[in-house]
C-alpha positions as CSV (number, residue, x, y, z in Angstrom):
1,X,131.9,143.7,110.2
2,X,135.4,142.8,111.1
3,X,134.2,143.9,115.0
4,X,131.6,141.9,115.4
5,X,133.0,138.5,113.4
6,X,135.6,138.8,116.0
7,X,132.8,139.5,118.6
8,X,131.2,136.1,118.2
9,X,134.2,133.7,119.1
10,X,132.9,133.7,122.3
11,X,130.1,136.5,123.1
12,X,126.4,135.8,122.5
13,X,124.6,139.1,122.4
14,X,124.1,141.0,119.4
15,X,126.4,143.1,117.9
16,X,126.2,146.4,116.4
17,X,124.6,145.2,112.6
18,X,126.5,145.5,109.6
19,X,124.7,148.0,107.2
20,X,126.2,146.5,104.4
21,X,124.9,143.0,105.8
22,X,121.5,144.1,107.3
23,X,120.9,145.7,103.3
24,X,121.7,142.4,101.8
25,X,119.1,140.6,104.6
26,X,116.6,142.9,103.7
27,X,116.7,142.8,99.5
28,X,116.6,138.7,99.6
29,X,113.4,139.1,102.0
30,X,112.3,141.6,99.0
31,X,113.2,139.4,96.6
32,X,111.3,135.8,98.0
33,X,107.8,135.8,98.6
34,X,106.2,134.6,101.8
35,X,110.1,135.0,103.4
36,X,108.9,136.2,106.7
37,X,112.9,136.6,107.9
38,X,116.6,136.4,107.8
39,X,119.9,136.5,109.9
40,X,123.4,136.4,109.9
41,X,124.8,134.2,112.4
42,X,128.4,133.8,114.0
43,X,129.2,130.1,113.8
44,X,129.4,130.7,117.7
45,X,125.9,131.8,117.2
46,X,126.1,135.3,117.9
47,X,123.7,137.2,116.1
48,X,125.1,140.1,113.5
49,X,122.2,141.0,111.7
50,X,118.7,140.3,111.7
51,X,115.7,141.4,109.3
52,X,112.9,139.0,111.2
53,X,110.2,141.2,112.8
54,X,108.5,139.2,115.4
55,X,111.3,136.3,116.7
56,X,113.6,135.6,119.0
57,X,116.6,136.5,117.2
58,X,119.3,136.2,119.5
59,X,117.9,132.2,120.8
60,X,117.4,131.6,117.7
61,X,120.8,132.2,116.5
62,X,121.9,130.4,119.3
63,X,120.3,127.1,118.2
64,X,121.3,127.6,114.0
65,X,124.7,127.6,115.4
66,X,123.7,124.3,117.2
67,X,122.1,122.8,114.1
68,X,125.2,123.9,112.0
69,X,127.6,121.6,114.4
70,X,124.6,118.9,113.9
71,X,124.8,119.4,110.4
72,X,128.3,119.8,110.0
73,X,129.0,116.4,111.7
74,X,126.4,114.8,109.5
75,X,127.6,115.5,106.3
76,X,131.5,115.0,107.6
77,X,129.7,111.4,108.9
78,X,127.8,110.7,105.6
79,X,131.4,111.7,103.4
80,X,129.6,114.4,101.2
81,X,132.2,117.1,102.1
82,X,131.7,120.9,103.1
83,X,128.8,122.4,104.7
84,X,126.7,124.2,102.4
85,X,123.2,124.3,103.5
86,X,120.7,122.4,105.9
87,X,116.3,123.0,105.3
88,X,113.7,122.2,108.0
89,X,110.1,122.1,107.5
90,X,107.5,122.4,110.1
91,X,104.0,122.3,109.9
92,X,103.8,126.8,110.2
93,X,106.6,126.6,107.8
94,X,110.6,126.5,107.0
95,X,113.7,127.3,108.8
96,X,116.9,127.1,106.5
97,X,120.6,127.6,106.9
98,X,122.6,128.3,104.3
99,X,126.6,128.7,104.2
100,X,128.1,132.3,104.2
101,X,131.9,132.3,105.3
102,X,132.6,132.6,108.8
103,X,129.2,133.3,109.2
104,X,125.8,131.3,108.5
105,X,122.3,132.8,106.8
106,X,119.2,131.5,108.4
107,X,116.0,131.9,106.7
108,X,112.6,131.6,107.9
109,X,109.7,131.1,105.5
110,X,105.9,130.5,105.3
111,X,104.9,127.3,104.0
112,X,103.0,128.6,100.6
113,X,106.8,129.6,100.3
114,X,108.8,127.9,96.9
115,X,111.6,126.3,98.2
116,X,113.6,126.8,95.3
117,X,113.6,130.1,95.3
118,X,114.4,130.3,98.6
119,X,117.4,128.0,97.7
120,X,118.6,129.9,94.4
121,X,118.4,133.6,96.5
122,X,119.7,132.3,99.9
123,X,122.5,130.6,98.1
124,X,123.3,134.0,96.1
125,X,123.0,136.1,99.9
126,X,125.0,133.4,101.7
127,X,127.8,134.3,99.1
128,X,127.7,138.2,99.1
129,X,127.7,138.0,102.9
130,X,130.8,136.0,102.5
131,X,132.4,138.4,100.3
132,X,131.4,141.3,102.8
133,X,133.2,139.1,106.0
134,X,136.2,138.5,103.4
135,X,136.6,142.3,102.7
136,X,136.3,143.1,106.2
137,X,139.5,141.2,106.8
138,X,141.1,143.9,104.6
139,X,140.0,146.5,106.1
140,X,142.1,148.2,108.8
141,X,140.6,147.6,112.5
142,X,139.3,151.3,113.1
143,X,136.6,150.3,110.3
């Protein structure tokens, strides 16, 4: 993981996936009904994982990094403090963000989907992924 968090400072194809990261993607889509994908982004919106059969992975990584600076200037803006996560809702369905280190977990979701669940697991995944980037910095490089 260390490899490609370092990868995304300024590259935006995909790196090689994280197992340990591509796992945690695929238990919360196992774990939320009518979740129909997930991703872990670089905040410079290179893709590191991705469990979302069917979509543009890599542009759409691109543009959650874009919303994260949208959103990220929003809440500095509006005074409410750190980042933490940012939902949209379409008419096919949601797209969510969710804070995960130096990384970000975007969620995509039907709309039959219960949006608090997706909340109360995408919070809990955001943080594991966090912990996984945290322990890669401890690793040594050849990892």
């Amino acid at each position: 993981m260390r490899r490609a968090l370092k990868q995304f400072a300024g590259l935006r194809q995909p790196a090689a996936a994280d197992p340990e990261v591509l796992r945690e993607l695929r238990v919360l889509r196992s774990r939320v009904p009518h979740l129909t994908g997930a991703l872990a982004v670089g905040t410079g919106g290179v893709l590191l994982a991705e469990d979302a059969p069917g979509t543009q992975a890599v542009a759409l990584a691109a543009l959650t990094a874009a919303a994260l600076a949208d959103a990220l200037r929003l809440a500095d803006t509006a005074d409410r403090g750190h980042f933490r996560e940012l939902l949209v809702r379409g008419e096919k369905g949601y797209v969510g963000a969710y804070a995960a280190g130096p990384a970000v977990l975007a969620v995509l979701a039907e709309p039959r989907a219960n949006v608090g669940r997706i909340h109360l697991e995408a919070r809990r995944t955001g943080a594991r992924i966090a912990r996984l980037a945290a322990g890669a910095d401890e690793r040594p490089e050849g990892d």
